[in-house]
C-alpha positions in Angstrom: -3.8 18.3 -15.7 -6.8 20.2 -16.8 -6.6 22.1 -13.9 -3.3 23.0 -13.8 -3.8 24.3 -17.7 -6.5 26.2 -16.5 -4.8 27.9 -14.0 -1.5 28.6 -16.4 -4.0 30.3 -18.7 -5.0 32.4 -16.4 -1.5 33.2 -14.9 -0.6 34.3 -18.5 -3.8 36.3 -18.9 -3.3 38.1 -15.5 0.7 38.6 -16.7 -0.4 40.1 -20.3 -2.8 42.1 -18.5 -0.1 43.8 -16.6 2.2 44.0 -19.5 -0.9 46.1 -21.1 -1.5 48.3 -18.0 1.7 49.0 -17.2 2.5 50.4 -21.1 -0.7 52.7 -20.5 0.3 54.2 -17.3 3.9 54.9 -19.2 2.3 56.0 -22.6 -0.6 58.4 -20.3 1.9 59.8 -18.3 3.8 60.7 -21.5 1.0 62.3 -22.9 -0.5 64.3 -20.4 2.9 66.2 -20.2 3.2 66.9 -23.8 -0.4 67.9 -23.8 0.8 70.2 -21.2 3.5 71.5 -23.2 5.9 71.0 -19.8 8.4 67.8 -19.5 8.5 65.8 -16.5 11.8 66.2 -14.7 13.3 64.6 -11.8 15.1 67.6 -10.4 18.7 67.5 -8.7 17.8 66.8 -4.8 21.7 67.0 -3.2 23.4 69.8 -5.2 24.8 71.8 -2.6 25.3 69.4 0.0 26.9 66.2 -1.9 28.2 68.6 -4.3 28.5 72.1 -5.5 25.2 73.4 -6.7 26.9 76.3 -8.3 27.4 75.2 -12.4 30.9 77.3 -12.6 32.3 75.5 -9.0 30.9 72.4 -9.9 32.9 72.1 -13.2 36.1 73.0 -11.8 35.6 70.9 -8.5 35.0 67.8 -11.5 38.1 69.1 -13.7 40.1 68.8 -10.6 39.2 65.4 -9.4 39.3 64.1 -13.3 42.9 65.4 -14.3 44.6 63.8 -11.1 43.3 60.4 -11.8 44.2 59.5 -15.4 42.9 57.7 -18.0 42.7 54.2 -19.5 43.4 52.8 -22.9 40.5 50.1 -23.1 36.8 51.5 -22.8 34.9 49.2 -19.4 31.7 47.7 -20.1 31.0 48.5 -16.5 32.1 50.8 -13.3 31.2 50.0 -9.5 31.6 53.6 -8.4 31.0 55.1 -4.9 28.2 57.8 -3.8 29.6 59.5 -0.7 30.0 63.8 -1.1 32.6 64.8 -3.7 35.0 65.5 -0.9 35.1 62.4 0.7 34.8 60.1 -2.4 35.2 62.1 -5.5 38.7 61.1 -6.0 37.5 57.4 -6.0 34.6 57.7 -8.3 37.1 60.0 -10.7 39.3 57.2 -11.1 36.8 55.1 -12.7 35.2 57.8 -14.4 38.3 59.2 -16.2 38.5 55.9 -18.1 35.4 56.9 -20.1 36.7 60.8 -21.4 38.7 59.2 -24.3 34.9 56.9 -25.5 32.5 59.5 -25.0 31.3 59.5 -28.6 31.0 55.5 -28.2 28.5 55.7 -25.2 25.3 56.7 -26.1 23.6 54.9 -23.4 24.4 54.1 -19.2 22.2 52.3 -17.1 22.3 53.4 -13.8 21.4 51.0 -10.6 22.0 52.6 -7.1 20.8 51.3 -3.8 17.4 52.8 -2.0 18.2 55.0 1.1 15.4 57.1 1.3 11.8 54.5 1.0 11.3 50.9 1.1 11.2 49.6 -1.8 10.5 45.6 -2.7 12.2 45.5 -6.3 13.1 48.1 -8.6 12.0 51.3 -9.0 12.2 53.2 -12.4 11.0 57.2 -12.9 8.2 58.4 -14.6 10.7 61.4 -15.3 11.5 62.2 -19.1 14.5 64.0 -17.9 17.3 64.1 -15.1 18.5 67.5 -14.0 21.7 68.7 -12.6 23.5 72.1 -12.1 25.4 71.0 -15.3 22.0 71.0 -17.0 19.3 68.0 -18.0 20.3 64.2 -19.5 17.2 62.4 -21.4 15.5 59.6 -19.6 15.5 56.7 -21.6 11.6 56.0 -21.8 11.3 53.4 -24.3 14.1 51.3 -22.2 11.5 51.9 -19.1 8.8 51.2 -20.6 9.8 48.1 -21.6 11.1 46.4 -18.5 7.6 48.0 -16.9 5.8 46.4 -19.0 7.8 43.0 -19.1 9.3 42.7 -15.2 6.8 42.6 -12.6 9.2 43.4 -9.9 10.3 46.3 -11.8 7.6 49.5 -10.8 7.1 52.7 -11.3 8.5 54.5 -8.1 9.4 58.3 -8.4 9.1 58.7 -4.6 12.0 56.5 -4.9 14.4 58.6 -6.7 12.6 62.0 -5.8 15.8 62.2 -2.7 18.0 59.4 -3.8 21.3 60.5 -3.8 23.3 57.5 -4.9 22.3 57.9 -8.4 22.3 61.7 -8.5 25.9 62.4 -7.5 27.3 60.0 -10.4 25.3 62.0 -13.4 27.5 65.3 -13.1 30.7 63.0 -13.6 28.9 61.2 -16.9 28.1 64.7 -17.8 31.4 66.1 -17.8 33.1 62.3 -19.3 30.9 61.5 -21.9 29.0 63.0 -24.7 24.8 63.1 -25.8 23.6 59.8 -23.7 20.3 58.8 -22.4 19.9 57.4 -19.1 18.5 54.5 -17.5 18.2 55.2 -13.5 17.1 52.4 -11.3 16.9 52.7 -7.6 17.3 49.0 -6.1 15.5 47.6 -3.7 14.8 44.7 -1.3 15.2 42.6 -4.1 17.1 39.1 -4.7 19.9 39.5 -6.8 18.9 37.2 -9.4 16.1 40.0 -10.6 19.1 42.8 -11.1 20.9 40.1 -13.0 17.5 39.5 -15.6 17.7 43.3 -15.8 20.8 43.9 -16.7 20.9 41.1 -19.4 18.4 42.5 -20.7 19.4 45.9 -21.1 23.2 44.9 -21.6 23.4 46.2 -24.7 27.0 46.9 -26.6 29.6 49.1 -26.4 27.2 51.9 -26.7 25.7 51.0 -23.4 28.1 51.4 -19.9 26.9 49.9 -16.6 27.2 51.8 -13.6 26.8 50.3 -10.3 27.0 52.8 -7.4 27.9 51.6 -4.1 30.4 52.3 -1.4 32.1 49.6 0.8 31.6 48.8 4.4 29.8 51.8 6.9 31.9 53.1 10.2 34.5 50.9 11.5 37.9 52.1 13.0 40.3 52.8 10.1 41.8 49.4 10.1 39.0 47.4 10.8 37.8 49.4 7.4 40.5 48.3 5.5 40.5 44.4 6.4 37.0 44.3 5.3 37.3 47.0 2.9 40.5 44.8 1.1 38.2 42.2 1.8 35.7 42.8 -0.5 38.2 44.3 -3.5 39.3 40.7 -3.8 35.8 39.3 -3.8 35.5 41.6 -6.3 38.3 40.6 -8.6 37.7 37.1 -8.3 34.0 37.5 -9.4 32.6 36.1 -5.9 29.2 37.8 -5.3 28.5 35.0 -2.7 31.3 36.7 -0.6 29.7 40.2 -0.7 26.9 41.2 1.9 25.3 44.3 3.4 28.2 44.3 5.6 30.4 44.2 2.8 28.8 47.0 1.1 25.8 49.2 1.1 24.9 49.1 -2.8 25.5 45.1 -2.0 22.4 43.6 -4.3 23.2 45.3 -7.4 27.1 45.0 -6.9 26.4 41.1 -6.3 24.1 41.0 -9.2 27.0 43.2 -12.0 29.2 40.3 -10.4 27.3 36.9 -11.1 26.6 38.5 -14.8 30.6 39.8 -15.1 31.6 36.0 -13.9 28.6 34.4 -16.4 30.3 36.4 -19.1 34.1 35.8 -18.4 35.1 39.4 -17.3 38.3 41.1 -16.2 38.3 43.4 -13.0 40.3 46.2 -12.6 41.0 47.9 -9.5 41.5 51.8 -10.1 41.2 52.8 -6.8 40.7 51.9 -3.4 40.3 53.9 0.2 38.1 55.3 2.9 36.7 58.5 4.5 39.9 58.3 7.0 42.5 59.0 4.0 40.1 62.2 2.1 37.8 64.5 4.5 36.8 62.6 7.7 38.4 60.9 11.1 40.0 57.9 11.7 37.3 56.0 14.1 34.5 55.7 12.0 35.0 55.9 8.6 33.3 54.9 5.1 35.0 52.7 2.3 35.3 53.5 -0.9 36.0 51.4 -4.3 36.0 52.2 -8.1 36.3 49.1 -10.0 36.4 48.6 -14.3 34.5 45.8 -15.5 36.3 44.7 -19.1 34.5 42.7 -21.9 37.8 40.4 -22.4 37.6 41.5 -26.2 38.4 44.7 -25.0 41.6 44.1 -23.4 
């Protein structure tokens, strides 16, 4: 017994310890670019490629996509949104994203978890970055809410070579640009990482209705059109139902932090709506090996 006291003392002292030197690392990096008089900014890495780089194209190309999907009454807690190029998923990700125009002065916050394609990565990986740039300009990193879960979540690190290329975060920001009004942002690139650590983080940053959740993943990865849509259908109704244990990599590529906005949606009694549902095969690309796509409202049932 006195042993095993002895060694929880010192599994507490090594955890403060990294509670401690974590905040430094934060706080130092913080410091040395005010000192500096410059702000640390993660700069956009796909503009031009996954969408327009141009600010004038870009705004039009986001007008477009936003005024043929609509709206919605009730304000989501949460969106599962999909990160292909504007002209193969756009139209998906504006569906969900046109439910937030009517709030924007409610959300003042979005957390932000997209899945690592770039670096391995065990975990999560949060910037060092103050700010997130687009061609639609800069959104404020918010560095308290890193700090904290750096200092407090060991499997949370500090990984800018993680989002330096990381394009499944970056191609949601110009839609939350254009839908909502001043907000800071919490980006999180996820990892190799059990689900059960996404779900401690986003309890812990769930906030209120000044705080929306995106998740950003698409659906299943080249199949035959209608192989697609059998799994892609699939997984809409896992979906619904709140069955994370249904979802895999198979299922979807953003599959760990999807699973994880599930299990907490289910914990917390949560409605799913469907806004919209296709693949590559139906917007820009051929029938024989296509990419699914899914945008999906996650409603508080207050809300409804």
């Amino acid at each position: 017994m006195c042993e095993r006291g002895i060694e929880s003392r010192q599994e507490s002292a090594q955890i403060n310890e990294y509670r401690v030197t974590t905040r430094r690392f934060v706080l130092a990096v913080r410091r040395v670019t005010e000192r500096r008089g410059m702000t640390s900014v993660r700069s956009a890495a796909v503009a031009g490629s996954f969408y327009p780089s141009e600010p004038r194209e870009l705004r039009k190309q986001l007008g477009r996509l936003l005024s043929a999907a609509g709206g919605s009454l009730a304000p989501p807690k949460a969106v599962i949104v999909p990160h292909a190029g504007y002209v193969y998923s756009g139209a998906v990700a504006a569906a969900a994203y046109a439910a937030l125009h009517d709030h924007r002065d409610t959300i003042r916050r979005v957390v932000l978890l997209g899945p690592a394609h770039r670096v391995y990565l065990a975990g999560l990986g949060a910037p060092t970055a103050a700010e997130f740039e687009t061609p639609l300009g800069r959104v404020a990193i918010d560095q308290d809410a890193v700090a904290e879960l750096l200092a407090n979540l060991p499997f949370v690190q500090a990984r800018d070579d993680a989002h330096r290329d990381e394009h499944s975060l970056e191609v949601q920001i110009p839609f939350l640009q254009t839908t909502l009004g001043d907000f800071r942002l919490l980006p999180l690139v996820v990892g190799d990482a059990p689900r059960e650590q996404v779900e401690i983080v986003l309890e812990r940053i769930w906030g209120g209705a000044e705080t929306l959740i995106v998740v950003s993943s698409d659906l299943s990865h080249y199949h035959q059109y209608a192989v697609a849509q059998q799994i892609d259908g699939s997984t809409t109704s896992a979906i619904e139902q709140l069955r994370p244990e249904a979802i895999d990599s198979a299922h979807a590529c953003g599959q760990v932090p999807l699973r994880a906005l599930l299990g907490v949606a289910k914990h917390r009694h949560m409605e799913v709506h469907t806004a919209k549902q296709c693949n590559s095969g139906d917007t820009a690309g051929p029938t024989d090996r296509v990419v699914g796509y899914g945008a999906y409202l996650f409603y508080e049932r207050s809300a409804t």
